[in-house]
Structure formats: C-alpha cells, structure tokens
DRENDO-1510 file (C-alpha; in Angstrom, 1 decimal, always signed):
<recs>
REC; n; res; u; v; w
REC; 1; UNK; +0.0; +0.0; +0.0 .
REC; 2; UNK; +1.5; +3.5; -1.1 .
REC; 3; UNK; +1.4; +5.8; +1.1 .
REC; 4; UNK; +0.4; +9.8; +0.7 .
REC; 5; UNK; +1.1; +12.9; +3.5 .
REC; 6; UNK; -2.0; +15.1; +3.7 .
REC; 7; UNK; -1.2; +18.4; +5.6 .
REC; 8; UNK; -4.3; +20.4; +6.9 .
REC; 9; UNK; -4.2; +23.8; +8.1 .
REC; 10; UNK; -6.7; +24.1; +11.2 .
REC; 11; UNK; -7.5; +26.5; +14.1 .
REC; 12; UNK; -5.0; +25.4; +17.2 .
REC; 13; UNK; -7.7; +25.5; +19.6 .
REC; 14; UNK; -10.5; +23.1; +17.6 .
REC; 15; UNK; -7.0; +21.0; +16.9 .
REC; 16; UNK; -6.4; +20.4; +20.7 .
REC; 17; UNK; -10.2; +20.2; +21.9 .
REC; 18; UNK; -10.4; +17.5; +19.2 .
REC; 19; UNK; -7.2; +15.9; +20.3 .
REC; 20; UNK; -7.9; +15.6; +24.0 .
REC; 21; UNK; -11.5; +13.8; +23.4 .
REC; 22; UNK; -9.6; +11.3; +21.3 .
REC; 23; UNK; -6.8; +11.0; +23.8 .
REC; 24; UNK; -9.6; +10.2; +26.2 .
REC; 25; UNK; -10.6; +7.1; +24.4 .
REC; 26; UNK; -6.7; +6.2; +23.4 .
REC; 27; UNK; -6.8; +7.4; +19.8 .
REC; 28; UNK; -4.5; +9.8; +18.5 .
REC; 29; UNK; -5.5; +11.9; +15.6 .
REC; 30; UNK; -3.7; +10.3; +12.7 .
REC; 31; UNK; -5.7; +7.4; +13.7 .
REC; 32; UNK; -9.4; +8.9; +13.9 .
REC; 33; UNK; -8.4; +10.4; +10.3 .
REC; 34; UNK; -8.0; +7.4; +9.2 .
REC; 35; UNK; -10.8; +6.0; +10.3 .
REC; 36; UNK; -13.2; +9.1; +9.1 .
REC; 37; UNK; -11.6; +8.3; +5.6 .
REC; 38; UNK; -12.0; +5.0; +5.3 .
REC; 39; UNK; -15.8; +5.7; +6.5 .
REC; 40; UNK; -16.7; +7.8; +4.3 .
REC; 41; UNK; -15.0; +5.4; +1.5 .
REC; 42; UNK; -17.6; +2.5; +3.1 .
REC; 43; UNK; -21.0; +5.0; +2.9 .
REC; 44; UNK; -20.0; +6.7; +0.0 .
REC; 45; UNK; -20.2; +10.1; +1.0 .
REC; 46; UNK; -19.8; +12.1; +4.4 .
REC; 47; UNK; -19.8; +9.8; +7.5 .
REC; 48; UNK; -22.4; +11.6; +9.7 .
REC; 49; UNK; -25.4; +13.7; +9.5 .
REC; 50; UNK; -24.6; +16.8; +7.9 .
REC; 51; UNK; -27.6; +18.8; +9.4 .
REC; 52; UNK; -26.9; +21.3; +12.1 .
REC; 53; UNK; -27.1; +19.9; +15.5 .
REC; 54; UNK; -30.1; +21.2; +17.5 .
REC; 55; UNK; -29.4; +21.7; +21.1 .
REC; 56; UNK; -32.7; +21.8; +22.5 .
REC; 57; UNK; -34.0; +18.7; +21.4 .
REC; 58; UNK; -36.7; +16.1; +23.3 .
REC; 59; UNK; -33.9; +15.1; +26.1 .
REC; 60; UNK; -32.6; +18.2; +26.6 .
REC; 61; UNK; -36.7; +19.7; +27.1 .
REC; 62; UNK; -37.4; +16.6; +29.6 .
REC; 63; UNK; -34.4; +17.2; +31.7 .
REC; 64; UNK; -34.7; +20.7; +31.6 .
REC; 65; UNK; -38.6; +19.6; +33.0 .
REC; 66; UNK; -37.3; +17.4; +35.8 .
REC; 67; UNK; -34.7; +20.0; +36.7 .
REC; 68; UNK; -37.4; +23.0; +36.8 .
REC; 69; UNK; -39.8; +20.7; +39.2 .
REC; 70; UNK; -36.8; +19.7; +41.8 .
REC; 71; UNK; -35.8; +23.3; +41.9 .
REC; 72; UNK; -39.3; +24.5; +42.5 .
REC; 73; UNK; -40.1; +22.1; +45.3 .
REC; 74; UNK; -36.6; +21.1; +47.0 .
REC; 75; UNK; -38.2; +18.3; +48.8 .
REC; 76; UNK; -40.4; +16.7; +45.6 .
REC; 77; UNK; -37.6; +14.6; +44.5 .
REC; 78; UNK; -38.7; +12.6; +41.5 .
REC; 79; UNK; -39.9; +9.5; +41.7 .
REC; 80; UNK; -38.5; +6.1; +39.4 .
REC; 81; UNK; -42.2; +6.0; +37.5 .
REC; 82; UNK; -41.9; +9.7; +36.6 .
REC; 83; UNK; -38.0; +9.2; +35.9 .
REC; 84; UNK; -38.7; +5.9; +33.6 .
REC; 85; UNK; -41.7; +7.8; +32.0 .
REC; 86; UNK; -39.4; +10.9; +30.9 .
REC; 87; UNK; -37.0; +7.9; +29.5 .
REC; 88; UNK; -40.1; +6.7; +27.8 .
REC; 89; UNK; -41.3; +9.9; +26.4 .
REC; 90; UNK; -37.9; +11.1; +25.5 .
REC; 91; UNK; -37.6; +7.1; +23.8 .
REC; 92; UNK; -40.9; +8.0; +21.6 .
REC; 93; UNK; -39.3; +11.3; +20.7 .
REC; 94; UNK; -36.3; +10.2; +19.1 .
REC; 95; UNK; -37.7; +7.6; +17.3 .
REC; 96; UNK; -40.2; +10.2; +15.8 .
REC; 97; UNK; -37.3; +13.0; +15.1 .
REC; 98; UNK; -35.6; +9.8; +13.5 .
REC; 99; UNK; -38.4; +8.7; +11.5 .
REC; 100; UNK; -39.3; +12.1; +10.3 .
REC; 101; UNK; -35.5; +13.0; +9.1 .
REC; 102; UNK; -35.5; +9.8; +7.2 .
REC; 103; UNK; -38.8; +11.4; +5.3 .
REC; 104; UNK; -37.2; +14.3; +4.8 .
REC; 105; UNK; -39.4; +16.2; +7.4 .
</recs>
C-alpha cells in the first residue's frame, strides 16, 4: 500500500479540543483520520449527518422539565415512575425525530 502525507491547516484551539477527546478514548488523531476516511469510502459520502445539530432537542426539554420541578419544590424529589416515563417519552421522541428526518421532514 503507497502511502500519501495530507497536511491540513486548522484553528489550534479546535485542533487540541479534538485531540484531548480522542486521547480520552486512546486514539491519536492520525488514527481517527483514518478511520473518518475510510468511512466515508464505506458510505459513499460524508460519515455523519450533515444537518446542524439542534441543542434543545426532546432530552434536553425533559431534563430541563425534571430540573425545573426539583428546583421549584426542594423536597419533591422525583420519583422512578416519573423518571422511567421521561426515558419513555424522550424514547418515543427520538424515534419520531428519526423517523421524520428519514422522510425528509
């Protein structure tokens, strides 16, 4: 296998943020490169969602729920059922969000 040097001009501080989170899991950056390469060889195009990342989004609104309830009432700590049924909810959300994106919704 031949081998090619690709050099890539990129803000420092992106450079180390993405660095560290890779260091994190034991990967260095040559190696998660790599692996975005050869993924994007396997699906034939970019690896990942190109659509801007929402951050409120159906987990982020049932935490922020829970949160506003336990800060309202100190002593109303939630209970499993309500915790499980947020899970649930948020569940039912994603798969909605997913199946909508996959109609092009």
């Amino acid at each position: 296998m031949s081998q090619a040097l690709l050099q890539v001009r990129i803000d420092r501080d992106l450079k180390e943020q993405t660095a560290s989170i890779y260091d994190a899991i034991g990967m260095d950056l040559p190696t998660a490169i790599r692996m975005f390469f050869k993924r994007t060889v396997m699906v034939g195009g970019l690896p990942f969602d190109g659509k801007m990342v929402v951050k409120e989004n159906a987990a982020h609104r049932a935490f922020e729920s829970m949160r506003r309830k336990v800060e309202s009432s100190p002593d109303a700590e939630p209970t499993m059922d309500e915790i499980n049924a947020y899970i649930s909810s948020v569940r039912k959300s994603r798969r909605r969000e997913a199946a909508a994106a996959r109609q092009g919704v």
